[in-house]
C-alpha positions as CSV (number, residue, x, y, z in Angstrom):
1,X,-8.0,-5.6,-22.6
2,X,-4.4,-7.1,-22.8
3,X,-2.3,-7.1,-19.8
4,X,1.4,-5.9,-19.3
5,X,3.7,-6.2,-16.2
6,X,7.0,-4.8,-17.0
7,X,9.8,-5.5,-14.3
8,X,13.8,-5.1,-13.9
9,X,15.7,-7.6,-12.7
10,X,16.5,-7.8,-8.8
11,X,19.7,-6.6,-7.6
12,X,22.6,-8.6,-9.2
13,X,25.6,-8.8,-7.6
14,X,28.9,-6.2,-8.9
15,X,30.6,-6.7,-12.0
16,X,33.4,-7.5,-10.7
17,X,32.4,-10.8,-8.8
18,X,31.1,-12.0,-12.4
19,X,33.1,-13.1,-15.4
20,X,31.0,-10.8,-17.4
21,X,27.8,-8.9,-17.2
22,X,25.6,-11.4,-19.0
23,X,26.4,-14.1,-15.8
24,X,25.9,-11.8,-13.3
25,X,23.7,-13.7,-10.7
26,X,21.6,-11.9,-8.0
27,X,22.7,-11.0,-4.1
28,X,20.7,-11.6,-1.3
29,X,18.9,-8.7,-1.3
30,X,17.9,-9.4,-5.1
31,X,16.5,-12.8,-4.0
32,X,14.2,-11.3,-1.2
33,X,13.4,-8.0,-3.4
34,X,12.3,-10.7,-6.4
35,X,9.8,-12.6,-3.7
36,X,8.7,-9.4,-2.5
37,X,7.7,-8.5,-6.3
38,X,6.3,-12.0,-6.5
39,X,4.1,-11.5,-3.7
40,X,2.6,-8.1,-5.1
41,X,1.8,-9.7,-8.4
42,X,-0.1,-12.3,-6.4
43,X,-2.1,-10.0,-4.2
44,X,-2.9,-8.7,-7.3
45,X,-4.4,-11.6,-8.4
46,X,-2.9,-11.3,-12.1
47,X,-1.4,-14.0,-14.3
48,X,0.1,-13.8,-17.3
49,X,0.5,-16.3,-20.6
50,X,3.3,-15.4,-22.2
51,X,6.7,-14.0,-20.9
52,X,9.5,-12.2,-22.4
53,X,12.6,-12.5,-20.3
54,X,16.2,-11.3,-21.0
55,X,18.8,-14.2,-21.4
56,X,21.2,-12.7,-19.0
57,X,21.7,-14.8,-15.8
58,X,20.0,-11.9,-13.5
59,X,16.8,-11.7,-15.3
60,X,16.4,-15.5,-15.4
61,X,17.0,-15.7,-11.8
62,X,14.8,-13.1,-11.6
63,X,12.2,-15.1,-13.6
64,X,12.9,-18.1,-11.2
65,X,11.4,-16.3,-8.6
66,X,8.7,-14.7,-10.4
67,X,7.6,-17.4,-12.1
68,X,5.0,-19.1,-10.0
69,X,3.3,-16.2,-9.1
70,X,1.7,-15.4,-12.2
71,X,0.5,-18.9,-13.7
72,X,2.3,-21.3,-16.4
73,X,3.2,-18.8,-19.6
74,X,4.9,-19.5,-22.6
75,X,8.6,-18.2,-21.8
76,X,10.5,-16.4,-24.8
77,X,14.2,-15.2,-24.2
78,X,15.7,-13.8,-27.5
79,X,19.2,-12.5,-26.9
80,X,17.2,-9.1,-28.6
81,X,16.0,-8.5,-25.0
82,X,19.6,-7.9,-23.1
83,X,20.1,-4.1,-22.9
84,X,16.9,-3.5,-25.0
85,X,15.8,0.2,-26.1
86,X,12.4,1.3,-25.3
87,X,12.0,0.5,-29.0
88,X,12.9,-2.7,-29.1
89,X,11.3,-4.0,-26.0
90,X,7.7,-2.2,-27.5
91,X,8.5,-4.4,-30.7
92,X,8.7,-7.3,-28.9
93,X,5.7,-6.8,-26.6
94,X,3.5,-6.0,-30.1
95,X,4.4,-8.8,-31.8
96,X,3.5,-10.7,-28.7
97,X,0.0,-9.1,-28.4
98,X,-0.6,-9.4,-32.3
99,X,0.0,-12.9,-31.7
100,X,-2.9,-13.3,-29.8
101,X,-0.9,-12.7,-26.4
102,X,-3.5,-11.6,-23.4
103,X,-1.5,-11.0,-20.6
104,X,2.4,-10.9,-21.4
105,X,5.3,-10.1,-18.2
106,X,8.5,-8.7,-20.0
107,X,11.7,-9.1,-17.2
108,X,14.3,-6.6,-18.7
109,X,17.3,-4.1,-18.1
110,X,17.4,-0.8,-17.5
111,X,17.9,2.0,-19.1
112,X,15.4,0.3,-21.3
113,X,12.8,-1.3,-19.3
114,X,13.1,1.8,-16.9
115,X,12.0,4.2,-20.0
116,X,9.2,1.9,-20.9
117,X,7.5,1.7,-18.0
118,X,7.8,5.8,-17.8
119,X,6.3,6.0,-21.0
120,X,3.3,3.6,-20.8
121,X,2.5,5.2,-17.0
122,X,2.6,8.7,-18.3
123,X,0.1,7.1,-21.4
124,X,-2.0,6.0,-18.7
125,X,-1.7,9.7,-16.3
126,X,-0.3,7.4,-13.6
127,X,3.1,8.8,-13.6
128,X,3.5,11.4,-11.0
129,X,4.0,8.7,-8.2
130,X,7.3,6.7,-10.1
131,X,10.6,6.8,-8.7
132,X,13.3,8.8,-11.5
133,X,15.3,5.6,-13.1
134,X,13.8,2.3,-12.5
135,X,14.9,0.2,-9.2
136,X,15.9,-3.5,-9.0
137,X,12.8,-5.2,-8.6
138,X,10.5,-2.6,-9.1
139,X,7.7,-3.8,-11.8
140,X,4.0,-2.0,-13.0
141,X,1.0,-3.8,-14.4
142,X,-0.9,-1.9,-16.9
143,X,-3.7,-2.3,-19.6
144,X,-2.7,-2.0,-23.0
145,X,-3.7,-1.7,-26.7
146,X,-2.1,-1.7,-29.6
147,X,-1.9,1.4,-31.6
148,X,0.1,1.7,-34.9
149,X,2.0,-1.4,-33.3
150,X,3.0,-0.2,-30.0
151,X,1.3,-0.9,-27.3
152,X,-0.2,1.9,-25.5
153,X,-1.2,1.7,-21.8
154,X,-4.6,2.5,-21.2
155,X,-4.8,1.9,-17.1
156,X,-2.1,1.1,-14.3
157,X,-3.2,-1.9,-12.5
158,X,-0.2,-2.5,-10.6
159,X,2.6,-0.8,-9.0
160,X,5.6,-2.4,-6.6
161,X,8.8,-0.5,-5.9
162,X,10.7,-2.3,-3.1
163,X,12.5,0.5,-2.0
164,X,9.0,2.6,-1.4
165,X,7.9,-0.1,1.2
């Protein structure tokens, strides 16, 4: 069964130390949040071969530190991605799966990525334990399907919040 991990961006700095929200780059914090996610995805022992990663300087540099832990996948960035709906982001992930895409990390913006992941954990009945929004860094892994082309989590495999531990 296809794989998804779906993760916001780590903290980025304000928007005022950045020309403009697209360039915002991440803080400290966002740095060690990001290796914290990385290191969850590799106790997990999951790797991905395709990515879907907003073009906004946050989520890149997010991606930078992600990127290792979870093997050598093709990396799209589509400028569709910045400030995605819940909509959009499931297009995105469907075409990727009807592509032939078996494991897929999306690295996104709330309040979309935040609603997605709601949505496929309360698909799965694994729901009751999120946090309301979606933190900086937080990501979850789940088993999908496609289902009148949207995926449709069948399973959470993965969980990290980095404000939880």
């Amino acid at each position: 069964m296809p794989l998804l991990i779906a993760m916001r961006h780590a903290k980025a700095v304000d928007r005022m130390q950045a020309e403009d929200d697209f360039d915002r780059g991440l803080t400290e914090r966002g740095v060690a949040d990001a290796d914290r996610a990385a290191q969850a995805i590799e106790k997990a022992g999951l790797t991905v071969s395709h990515a879907l990663v907003s073009p906004a300087r946050r989520t890149r540099e997010t991606w930078k530190r992600i990127s290792a832990s979870v093997g050598e996948p093709r990396v799209n960035d589509p400028m569709a991605l910045y400030h995605a709906s819940p909509d959009m982001l499931e297009r995105a992930i469907a075409e990727q799966l009807e592509d032939g895409a078996e494991a897929i990390m999306l690295v996104g913006h709330n309040p979309g990525i935040g609603a997605l992941v709601h949505m496929l954990a309360v698909q799965a009945e694994a729901a009751s334990d999120l946090p309301y929004g979606w933190p900086t860094s937080a990501l979850a892994g789940f088993d999908v399907r496609i289902e009148n082309k949207r995926p449709v989590a069948t399973k959470r495999i993965l969980y990290f919040n980095p404000k939880a531990d």
